[in-house]
N, CA, C and O atoms as a MOPAC input file, in Angstrom:
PM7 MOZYME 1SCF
protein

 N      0.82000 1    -1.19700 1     0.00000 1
 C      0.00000 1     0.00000 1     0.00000 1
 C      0.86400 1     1.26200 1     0.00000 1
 O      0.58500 1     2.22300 1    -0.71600 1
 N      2.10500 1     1.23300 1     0.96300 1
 C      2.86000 1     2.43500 1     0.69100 1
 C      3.24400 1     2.56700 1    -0.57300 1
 O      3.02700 1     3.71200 1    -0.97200 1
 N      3.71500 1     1.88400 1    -1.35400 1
 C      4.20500 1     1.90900 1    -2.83000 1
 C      3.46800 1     2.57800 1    -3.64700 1
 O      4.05100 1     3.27300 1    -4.47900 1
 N      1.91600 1     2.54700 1    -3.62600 1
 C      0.80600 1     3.16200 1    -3.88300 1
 C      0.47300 1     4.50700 1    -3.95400 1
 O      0.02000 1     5.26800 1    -4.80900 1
 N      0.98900 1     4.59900 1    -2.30500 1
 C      0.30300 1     5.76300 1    -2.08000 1
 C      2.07000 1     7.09900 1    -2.49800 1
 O      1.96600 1     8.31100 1    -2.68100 1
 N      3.33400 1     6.34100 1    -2.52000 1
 C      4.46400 1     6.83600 1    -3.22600 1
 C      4.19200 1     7.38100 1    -4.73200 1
 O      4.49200 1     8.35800 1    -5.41800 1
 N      3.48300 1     6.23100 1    -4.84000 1
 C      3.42600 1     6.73100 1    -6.38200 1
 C      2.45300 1     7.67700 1    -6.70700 1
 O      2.51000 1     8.10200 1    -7.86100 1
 N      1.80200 1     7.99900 1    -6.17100 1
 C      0.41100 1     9.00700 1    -6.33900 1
 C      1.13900 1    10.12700 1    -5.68200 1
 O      0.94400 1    11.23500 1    -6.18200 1
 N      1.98900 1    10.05200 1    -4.59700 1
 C      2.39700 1    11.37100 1    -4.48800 1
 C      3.08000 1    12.07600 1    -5.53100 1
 O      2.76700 1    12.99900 1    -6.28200 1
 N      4.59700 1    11.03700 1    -5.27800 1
 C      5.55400 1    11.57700 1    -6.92900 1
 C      4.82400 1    12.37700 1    -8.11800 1
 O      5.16200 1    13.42600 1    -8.66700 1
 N      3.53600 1    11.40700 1    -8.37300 1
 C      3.32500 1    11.70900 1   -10.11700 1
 C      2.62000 1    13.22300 1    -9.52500 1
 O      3.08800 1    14.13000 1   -10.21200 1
 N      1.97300 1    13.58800 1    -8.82500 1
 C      1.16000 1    14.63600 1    -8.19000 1
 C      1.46800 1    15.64200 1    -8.14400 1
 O      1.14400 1    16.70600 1    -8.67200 1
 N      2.88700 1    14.94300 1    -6.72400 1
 C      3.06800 1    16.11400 1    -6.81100 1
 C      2.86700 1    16.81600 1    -5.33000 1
 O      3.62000 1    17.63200 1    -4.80000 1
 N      1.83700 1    16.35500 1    -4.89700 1
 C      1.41400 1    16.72800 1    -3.26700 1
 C      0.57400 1    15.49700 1    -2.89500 1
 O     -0.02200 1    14.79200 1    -3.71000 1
 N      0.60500 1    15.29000 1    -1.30400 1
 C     -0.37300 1    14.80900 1    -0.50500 1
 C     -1.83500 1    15.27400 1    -0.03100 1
 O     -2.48900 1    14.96400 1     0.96400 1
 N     -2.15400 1    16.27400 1    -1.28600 1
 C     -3.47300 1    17.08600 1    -0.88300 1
 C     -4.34300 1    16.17100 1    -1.72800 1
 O     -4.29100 1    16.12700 1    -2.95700 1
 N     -5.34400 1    15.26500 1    -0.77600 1
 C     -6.67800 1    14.24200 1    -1.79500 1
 C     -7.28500 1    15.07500 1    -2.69400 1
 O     -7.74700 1    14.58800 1    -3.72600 1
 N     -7.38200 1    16.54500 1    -2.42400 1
 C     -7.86100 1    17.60000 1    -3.35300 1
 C     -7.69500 1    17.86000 1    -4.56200 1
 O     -8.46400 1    17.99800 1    -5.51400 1
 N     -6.51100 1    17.92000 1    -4.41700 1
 C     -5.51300 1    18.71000 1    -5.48400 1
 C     -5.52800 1    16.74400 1    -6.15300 1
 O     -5.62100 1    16.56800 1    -7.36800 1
 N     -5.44400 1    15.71600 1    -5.35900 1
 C     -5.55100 1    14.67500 1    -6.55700 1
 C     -6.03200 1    14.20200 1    -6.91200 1
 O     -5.68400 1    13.54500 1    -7.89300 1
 N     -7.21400 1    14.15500 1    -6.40100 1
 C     -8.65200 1    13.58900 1    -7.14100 1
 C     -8.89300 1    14.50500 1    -8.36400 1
 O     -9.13800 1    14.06800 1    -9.48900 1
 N     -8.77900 1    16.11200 1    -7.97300 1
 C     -8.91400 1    16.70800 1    -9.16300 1
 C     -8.02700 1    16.56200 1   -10.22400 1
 O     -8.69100 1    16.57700 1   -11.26000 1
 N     -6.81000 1    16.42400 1   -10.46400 1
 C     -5.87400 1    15.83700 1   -10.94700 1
 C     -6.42300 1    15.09800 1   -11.91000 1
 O     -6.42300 1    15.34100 1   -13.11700 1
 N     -7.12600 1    13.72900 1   -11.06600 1
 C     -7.66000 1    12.50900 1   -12.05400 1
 C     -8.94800 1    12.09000 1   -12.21400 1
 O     -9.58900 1    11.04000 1   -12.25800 1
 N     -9.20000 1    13.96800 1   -12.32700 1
 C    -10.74000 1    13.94900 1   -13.13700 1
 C    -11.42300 1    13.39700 1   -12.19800 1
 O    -12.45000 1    13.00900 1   -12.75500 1
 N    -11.49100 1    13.01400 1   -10.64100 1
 C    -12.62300 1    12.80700 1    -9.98800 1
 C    -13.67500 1    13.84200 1    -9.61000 1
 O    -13.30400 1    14.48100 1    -8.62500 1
 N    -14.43400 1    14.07900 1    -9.90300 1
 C    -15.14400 1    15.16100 1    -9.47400 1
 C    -15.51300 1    15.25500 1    -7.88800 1
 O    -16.06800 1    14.20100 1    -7.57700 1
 N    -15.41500 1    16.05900 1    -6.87000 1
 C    -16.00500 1    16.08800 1    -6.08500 1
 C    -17.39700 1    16.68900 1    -5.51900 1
 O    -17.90700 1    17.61500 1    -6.15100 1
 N    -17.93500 1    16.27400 1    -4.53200 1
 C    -19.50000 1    17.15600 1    -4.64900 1
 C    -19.48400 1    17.18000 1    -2.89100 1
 O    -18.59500 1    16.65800 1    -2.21700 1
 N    -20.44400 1    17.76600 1    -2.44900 1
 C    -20.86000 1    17.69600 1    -1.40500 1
 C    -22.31500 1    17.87000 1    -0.99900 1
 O    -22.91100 1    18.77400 1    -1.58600 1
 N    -23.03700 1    17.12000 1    -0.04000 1
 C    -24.25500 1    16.98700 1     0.42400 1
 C    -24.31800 1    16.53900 1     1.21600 1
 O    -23.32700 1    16.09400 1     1.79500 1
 N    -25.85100 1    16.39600 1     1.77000 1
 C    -26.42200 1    16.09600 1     3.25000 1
 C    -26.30600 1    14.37700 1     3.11900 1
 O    -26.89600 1    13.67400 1     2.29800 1
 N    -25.66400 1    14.07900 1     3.84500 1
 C    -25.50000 1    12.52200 1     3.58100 1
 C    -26.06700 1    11.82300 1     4.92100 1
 O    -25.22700 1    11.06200 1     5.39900 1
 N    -26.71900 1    11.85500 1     5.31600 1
 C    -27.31300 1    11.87200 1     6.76400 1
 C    -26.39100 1    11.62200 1     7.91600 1
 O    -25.23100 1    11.32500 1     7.62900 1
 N    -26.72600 1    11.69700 1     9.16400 1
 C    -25.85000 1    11.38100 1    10.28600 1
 C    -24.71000 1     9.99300 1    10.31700 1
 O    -23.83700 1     9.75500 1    11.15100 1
 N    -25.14900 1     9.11100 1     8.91700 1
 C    -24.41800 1     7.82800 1     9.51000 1
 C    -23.52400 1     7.83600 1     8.64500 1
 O    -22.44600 1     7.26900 1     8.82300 1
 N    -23.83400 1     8.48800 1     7.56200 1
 C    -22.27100 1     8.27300 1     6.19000 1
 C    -21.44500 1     9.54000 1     6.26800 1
 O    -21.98000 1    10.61100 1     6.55600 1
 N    -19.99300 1     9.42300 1     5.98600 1
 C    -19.48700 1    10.97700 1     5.64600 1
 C    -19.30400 1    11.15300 1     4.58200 1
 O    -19.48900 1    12.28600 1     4.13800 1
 N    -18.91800 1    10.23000 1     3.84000 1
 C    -18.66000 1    10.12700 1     2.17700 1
 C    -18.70500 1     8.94900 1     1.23300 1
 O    -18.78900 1     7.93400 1     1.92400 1
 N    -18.68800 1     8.70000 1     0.14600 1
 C    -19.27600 1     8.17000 1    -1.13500 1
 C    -18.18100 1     7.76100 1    -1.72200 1
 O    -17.50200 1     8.03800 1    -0.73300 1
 N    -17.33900 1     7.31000 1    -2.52300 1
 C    -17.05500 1     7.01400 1    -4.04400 1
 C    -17.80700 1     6.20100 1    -4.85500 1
 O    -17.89900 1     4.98700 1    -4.67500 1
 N    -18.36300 1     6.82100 1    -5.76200 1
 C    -19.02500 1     6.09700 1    -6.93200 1
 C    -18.35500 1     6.25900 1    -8.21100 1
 O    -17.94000 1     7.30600 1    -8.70700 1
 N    -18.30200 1     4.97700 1    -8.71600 1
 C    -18.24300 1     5.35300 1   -10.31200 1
 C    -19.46100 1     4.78900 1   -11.28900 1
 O    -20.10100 1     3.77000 1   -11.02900 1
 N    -19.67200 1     5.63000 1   -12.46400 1
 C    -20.52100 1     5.10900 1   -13.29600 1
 C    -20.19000 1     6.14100 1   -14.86100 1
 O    -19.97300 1     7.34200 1   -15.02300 1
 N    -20.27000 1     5.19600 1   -15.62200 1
 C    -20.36500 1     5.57800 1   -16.72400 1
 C    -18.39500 1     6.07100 1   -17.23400 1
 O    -18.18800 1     7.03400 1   -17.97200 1
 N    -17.30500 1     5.26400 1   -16.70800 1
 C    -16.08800 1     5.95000 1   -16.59400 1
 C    -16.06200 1     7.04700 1   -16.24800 1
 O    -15.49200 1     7.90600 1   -16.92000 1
 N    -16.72200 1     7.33300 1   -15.01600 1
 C    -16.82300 1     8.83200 1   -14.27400 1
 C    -17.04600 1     8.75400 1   -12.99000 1
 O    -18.10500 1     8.42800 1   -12.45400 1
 N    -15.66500 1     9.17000 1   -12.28500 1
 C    -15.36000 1     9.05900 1   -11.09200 1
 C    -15.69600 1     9.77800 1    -9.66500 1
 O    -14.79400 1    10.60700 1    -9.54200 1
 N    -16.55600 1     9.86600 1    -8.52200 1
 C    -16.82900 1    11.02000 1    -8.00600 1
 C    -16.87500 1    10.20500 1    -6.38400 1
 O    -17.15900 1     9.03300 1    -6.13500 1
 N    -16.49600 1    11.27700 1    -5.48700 1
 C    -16.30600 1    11.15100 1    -4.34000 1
 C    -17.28100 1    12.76300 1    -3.88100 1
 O    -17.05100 1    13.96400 1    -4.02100 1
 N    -18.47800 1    11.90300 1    -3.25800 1
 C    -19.47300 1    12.81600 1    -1.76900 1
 C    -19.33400 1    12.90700 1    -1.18200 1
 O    -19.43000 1    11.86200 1    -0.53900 1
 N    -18.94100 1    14.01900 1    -0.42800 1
 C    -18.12800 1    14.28300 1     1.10800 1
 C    -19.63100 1    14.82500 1     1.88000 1
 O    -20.11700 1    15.90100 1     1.53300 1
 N    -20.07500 1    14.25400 1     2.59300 1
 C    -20.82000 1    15.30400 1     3.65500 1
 C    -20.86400 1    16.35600 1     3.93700 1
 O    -20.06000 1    16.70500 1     4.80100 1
 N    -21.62600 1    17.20100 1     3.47900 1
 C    -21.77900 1    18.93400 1     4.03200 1
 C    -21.41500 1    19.39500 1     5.62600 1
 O    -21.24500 1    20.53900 1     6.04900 1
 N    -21.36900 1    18.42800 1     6.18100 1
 C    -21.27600 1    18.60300 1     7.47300 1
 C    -20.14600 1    18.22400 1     8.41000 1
 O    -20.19100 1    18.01900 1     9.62300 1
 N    -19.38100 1    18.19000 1     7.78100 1
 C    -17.76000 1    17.76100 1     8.38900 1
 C    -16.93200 1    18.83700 1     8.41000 1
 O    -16.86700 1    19.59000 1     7.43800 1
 N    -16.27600 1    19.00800 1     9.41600 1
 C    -15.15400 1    19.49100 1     9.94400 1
 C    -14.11800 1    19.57000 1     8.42500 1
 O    -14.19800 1    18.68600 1     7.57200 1
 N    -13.25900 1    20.66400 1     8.29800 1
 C    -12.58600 1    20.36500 1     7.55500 1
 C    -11.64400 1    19.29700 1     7.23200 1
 O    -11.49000 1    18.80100 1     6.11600 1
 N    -10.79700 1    18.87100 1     8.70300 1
 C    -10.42600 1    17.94200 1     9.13400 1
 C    -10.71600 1    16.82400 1     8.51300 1
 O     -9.87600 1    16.14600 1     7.92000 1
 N    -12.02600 1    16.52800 1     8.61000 1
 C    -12.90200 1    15.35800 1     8.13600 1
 C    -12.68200 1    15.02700 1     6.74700 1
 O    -12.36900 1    14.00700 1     6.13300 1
 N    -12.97800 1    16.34600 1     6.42700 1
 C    -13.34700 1    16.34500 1     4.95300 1
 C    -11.82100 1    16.09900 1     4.08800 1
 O    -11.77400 1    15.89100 1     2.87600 1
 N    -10.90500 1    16.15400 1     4.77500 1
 C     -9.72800 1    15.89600 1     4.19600 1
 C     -9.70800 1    14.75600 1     4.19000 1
 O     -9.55400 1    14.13600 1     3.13800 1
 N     -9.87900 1    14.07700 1     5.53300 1
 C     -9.45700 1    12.23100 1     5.60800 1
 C    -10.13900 1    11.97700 1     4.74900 1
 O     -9.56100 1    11.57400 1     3.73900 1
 N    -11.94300 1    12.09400 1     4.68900 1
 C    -12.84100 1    11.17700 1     4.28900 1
 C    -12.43300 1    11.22100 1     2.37500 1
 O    -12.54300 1    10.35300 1     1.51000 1
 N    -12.07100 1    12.28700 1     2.34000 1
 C    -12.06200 1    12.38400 1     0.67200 1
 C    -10.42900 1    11.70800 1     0.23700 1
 O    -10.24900 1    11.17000 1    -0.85500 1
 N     -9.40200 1    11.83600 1     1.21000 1
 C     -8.81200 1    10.53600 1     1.22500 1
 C     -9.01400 1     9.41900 1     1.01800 1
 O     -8.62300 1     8.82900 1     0.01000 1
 N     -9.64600 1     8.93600 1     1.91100 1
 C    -10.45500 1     7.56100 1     2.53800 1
 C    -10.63000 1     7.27900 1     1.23700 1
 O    -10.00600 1     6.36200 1     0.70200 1
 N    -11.72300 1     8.23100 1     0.41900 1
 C    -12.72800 1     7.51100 1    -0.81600 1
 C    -11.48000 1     7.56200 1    -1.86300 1
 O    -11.60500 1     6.57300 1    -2.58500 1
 N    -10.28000 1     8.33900 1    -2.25700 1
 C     -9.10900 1     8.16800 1    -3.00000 1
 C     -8.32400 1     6.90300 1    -3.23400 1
 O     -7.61900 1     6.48200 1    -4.15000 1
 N     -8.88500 1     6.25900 1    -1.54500 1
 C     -8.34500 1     4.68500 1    -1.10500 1
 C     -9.05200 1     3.67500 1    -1.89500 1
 O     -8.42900 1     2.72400 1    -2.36600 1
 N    -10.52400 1     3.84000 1    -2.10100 1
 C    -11.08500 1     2.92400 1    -2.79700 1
 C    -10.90800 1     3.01400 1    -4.01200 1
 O    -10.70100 1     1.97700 1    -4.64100 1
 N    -10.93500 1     4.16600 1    -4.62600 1
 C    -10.51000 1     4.20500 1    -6.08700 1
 C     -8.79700 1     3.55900 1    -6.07400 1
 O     -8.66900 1     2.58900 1    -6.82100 1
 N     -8.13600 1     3.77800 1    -5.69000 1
 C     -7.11900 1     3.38800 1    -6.05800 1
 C     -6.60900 1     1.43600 1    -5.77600 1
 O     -5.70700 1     0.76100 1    -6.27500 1
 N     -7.34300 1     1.21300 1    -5.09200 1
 C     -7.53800 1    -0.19100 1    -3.93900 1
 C     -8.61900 1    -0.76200 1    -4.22500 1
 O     -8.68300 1    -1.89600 1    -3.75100 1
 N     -9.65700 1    -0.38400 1    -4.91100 1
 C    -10.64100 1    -1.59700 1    -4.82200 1
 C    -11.48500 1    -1.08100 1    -6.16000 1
 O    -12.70800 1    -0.93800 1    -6.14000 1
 N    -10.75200 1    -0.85300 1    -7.19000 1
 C    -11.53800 1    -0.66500 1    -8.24100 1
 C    -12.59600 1    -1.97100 1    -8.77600 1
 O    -12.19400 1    -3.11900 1    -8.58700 1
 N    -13.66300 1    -1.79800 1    -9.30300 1
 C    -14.67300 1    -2.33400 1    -9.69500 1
 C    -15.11500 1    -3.19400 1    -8.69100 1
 O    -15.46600 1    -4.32600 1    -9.02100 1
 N    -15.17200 1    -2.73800 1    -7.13300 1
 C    -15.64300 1    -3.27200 1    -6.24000 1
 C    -17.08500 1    -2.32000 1    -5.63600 1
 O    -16.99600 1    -1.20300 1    -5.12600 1
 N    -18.70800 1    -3.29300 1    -5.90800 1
 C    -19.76200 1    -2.14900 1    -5.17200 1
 C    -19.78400 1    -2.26100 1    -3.79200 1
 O    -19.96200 1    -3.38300 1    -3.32000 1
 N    -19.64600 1    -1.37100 1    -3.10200 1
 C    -19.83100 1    -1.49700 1    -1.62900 1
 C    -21.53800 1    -1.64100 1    -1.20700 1
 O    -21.98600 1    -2.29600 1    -0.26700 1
 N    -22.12300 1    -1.02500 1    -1.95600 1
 C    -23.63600 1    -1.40400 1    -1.57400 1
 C    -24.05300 1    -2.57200 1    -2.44900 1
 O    -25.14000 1    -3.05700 1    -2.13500 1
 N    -23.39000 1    -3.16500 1    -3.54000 1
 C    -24.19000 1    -4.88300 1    -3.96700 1
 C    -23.25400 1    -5.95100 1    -2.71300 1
 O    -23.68300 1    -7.01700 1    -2.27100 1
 N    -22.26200 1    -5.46800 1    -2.43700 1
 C    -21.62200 1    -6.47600 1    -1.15900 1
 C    -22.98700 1    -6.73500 1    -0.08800 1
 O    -23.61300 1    -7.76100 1     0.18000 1
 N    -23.10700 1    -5.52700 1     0.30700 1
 C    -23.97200 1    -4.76800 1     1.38400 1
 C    -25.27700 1    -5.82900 1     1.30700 1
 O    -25.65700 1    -6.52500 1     2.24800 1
 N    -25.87300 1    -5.78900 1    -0.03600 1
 C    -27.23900 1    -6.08800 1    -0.25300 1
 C    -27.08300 1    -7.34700 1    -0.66900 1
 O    -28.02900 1    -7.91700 1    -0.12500 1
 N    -26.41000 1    -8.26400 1    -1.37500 1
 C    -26.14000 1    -9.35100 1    -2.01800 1
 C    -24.85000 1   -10.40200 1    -1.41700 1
 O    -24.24300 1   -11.22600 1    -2.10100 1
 N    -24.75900 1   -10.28200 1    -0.80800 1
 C    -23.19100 1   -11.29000 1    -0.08100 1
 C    -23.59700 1   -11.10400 1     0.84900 1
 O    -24.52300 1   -10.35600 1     1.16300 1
 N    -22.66900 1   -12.07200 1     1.73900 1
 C    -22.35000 1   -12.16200 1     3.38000 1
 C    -21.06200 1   -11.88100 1     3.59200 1
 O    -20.66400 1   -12.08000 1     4.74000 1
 N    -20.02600 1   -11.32800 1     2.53100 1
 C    -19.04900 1   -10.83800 1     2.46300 1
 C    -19.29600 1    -9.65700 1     3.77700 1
 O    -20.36900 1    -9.06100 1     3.87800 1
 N    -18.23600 1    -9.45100 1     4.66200 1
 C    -18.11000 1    -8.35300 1     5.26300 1
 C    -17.12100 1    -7.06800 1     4.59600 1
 O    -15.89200 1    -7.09300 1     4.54300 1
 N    -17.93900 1    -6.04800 1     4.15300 1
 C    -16.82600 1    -5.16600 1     3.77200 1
 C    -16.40600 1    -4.29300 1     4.31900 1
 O    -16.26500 1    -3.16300 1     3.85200 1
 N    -16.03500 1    -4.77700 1     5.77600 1
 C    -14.80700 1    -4.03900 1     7.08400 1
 C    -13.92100 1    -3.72600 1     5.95700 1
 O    -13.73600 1    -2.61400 1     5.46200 1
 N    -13.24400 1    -5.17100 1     5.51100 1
 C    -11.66200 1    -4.99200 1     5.70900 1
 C    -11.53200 1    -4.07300 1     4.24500 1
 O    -10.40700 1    -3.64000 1     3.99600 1
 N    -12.58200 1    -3.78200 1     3.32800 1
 C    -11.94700 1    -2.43300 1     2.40800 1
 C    -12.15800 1    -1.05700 1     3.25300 1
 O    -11.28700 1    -0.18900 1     3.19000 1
 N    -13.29200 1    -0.87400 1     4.02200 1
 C    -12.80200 1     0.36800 1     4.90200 1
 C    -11.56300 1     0.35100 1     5.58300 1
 O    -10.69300 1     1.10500 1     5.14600 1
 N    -11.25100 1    -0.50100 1     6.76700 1
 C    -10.06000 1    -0.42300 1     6.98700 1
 C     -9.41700 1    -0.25400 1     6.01800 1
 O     -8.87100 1     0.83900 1     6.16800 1
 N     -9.12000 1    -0.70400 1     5.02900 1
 C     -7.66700 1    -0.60200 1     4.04100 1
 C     -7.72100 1     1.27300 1     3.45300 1
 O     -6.98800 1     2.26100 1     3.41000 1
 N     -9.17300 1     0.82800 1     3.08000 1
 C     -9.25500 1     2.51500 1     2.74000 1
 C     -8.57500 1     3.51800 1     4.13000 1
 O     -7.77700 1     4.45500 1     4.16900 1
 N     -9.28400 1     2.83200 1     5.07500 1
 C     -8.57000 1     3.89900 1     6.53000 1
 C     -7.17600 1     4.13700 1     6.09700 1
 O     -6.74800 1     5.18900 1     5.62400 1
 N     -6.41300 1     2.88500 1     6.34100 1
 C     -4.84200 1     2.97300 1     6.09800 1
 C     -4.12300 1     3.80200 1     5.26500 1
 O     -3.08000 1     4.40400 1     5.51900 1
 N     -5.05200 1     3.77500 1     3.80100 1
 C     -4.32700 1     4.25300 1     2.82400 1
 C     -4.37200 1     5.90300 1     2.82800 1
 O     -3.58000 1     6.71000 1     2.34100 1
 N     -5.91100 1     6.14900 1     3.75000 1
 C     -5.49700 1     7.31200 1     3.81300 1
 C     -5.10600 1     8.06700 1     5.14100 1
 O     -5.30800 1     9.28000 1     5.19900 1
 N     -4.63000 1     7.48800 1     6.06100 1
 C     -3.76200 1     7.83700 1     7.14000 1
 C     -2.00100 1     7.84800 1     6.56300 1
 O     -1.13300 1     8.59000 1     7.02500 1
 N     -1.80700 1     6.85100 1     5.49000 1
 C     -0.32800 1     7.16200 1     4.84400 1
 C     -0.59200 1     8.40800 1     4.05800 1
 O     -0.18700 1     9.49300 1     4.47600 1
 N     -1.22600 1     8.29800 1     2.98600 1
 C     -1.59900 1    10.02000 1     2.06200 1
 C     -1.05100 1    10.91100 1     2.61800 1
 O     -0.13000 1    11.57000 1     2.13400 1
 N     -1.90200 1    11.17100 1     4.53400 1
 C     -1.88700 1    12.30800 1     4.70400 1
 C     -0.98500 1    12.27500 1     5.62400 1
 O     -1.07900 1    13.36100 1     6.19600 1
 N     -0.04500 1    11.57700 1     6.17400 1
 C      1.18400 1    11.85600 1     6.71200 1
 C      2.32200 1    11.38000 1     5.81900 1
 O      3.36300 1    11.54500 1     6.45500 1
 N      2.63200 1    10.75000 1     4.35800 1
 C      3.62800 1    10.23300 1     4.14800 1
 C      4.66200 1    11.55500 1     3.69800 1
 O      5.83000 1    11.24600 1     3.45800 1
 N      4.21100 1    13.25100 1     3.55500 1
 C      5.26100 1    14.02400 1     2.94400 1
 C      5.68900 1    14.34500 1     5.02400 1
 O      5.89800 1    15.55900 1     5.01100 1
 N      5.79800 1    14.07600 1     5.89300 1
 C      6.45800 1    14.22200 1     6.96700 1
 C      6.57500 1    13.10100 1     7.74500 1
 O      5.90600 1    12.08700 1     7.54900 1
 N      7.51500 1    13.24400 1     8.75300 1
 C      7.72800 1    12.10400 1     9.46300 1
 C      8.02400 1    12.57300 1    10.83100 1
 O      8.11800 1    13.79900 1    10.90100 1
 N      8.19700 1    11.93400 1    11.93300 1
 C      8.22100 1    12.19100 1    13.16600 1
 C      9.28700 1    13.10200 1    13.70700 1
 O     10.39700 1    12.88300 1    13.22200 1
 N      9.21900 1    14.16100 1    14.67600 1
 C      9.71000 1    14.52100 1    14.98400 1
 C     10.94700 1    14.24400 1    15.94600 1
 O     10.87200 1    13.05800 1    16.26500 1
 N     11.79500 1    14.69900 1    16.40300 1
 C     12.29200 1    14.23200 1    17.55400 1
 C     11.86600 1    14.01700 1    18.69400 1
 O     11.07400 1    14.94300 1    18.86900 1
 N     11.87100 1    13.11400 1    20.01300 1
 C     11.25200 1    12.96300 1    20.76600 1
 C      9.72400 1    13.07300 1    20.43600 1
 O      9.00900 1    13.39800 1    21.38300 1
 N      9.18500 1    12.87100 1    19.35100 1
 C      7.67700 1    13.37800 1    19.48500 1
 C      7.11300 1    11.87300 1    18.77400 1
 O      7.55800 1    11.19400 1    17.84800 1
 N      5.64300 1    11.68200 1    19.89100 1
 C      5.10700 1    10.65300 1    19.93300 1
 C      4.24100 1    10.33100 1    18.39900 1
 O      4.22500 1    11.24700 1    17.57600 1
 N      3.65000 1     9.22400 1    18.11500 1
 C      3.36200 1     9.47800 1    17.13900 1
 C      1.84400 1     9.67700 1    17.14000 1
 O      1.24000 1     9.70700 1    16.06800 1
 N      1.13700 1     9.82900 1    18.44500 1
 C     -0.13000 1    10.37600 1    18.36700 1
 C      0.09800 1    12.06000 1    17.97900 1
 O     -0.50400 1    12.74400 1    17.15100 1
 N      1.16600 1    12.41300 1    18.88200 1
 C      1.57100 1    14.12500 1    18.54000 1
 C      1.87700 1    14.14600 1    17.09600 1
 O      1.38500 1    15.19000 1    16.66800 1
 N      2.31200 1    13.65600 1    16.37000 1
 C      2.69300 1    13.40300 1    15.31100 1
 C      1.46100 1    13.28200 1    14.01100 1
 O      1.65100 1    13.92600 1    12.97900 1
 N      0.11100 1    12.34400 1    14.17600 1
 C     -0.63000 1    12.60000 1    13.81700 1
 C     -1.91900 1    14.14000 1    13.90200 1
 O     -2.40200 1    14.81300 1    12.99100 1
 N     -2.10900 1    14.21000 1    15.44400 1
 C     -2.56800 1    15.03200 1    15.86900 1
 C     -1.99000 1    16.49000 1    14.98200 1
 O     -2.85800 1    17.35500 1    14.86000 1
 N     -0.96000 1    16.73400 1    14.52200 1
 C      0.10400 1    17.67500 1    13.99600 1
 C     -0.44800 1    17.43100 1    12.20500 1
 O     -0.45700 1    18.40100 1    11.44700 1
 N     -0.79600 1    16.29200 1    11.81400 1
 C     -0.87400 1    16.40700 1    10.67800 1
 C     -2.36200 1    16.30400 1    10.28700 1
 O     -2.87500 1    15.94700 1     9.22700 1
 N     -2.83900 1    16.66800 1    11.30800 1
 C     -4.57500 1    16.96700 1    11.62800 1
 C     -5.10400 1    15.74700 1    10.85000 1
 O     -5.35000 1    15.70000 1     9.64500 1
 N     -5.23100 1    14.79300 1    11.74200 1
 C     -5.48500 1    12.88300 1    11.29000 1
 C     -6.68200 1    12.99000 1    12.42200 1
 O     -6.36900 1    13.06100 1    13.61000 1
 N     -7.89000 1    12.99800 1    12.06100 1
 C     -9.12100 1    12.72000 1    13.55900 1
 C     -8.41600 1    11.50200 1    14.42100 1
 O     -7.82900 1    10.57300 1    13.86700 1
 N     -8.57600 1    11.65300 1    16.10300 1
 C     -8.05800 1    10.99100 1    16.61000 1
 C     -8.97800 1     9.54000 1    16.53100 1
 O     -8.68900 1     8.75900 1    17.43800 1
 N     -9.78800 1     9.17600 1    15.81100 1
 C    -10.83300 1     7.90500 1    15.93000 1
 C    -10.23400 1     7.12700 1    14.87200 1
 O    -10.68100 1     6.00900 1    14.61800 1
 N     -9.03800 1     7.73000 1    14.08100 1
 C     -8.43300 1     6.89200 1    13.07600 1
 C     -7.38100 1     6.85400 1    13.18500 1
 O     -6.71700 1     6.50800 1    12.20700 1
 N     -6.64000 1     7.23500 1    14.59000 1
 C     -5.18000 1     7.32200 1    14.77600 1
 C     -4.75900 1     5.72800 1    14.25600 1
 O     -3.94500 1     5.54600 1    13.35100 1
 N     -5.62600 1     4.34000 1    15.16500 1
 C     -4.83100 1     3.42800 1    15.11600 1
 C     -4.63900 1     2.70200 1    13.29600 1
 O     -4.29200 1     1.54300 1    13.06800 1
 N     -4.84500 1     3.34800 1    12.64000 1
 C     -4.84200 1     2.81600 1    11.05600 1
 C     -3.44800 1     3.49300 1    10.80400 1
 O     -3.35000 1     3.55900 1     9.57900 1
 N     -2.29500 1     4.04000 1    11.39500 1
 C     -1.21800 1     4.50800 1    11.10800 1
 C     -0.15900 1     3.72100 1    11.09000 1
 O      0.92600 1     3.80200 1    10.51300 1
 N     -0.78300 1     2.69600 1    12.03800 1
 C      0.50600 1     1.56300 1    12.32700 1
 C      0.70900 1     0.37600 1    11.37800 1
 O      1.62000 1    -0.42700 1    11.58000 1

């Protein structure tokens, strides 16, 4: 997954999900996604788009549009809602992975300080603390 997320920086350019989704033509949008979702990736029609919740913290809105950068890049032509509705597949382990990939994104252009822990360390690279443990 680091190799991944190396290479998306390099070609980029930056660790901003912003600046690279737009990059690769993902469109982003935002809306009321109710209290239980924060964000979306869908594709349809070779057209790529990530829904961030109107209602997130900026903070948020950085990971989560990460997060959904994770599935595009990690689980292409995978539906999270025919899993949902049609399998007994659990699809934890692509959120987690998505978690991971985007807890590296958004810390891989720095690295730890001296003496400094690596919760301070996340906390510093404004990572919500409910996703610290996807760093390790």
């Amino acid at each position: 997954m680091d190799d991944i997320v190396n290479k998306l920086i390099r070609k980029h350019k930056t660790n901003d999900p912003f600046a690279i989704a737009h990059n690769m033509n993902i469109s982003i949008r935002f809306a009321d996604l109710g209290s239980h979702t924060r964000g979306i990736y869908h594709r349809t029609l070779r057209r790529r788009f990530i829904i961030l919740h109107n209602q997130l913290s900026p903070e948020w809105q950085r990971f989560i549009c990460a997060h959904e950068l994770g599935h595009d890049r990690l689980h292409k032509g995978i539906n999270r809602f025919f899993i949902d509705e049609h399998s007994f597949f659990h699809a934890g382990k692509y959120e987690r992975q998505a978690n991971r990939f985007a807890v590296h994104l958004l810390t891989a252009s720095d690295s730890l300080a001296p003496n400094e822990c690596v919760q301070q360390f996340l906390q510093r690279n404004h990572i919500p603390e409910e996703v610290h443990p996807f760093y390790y």
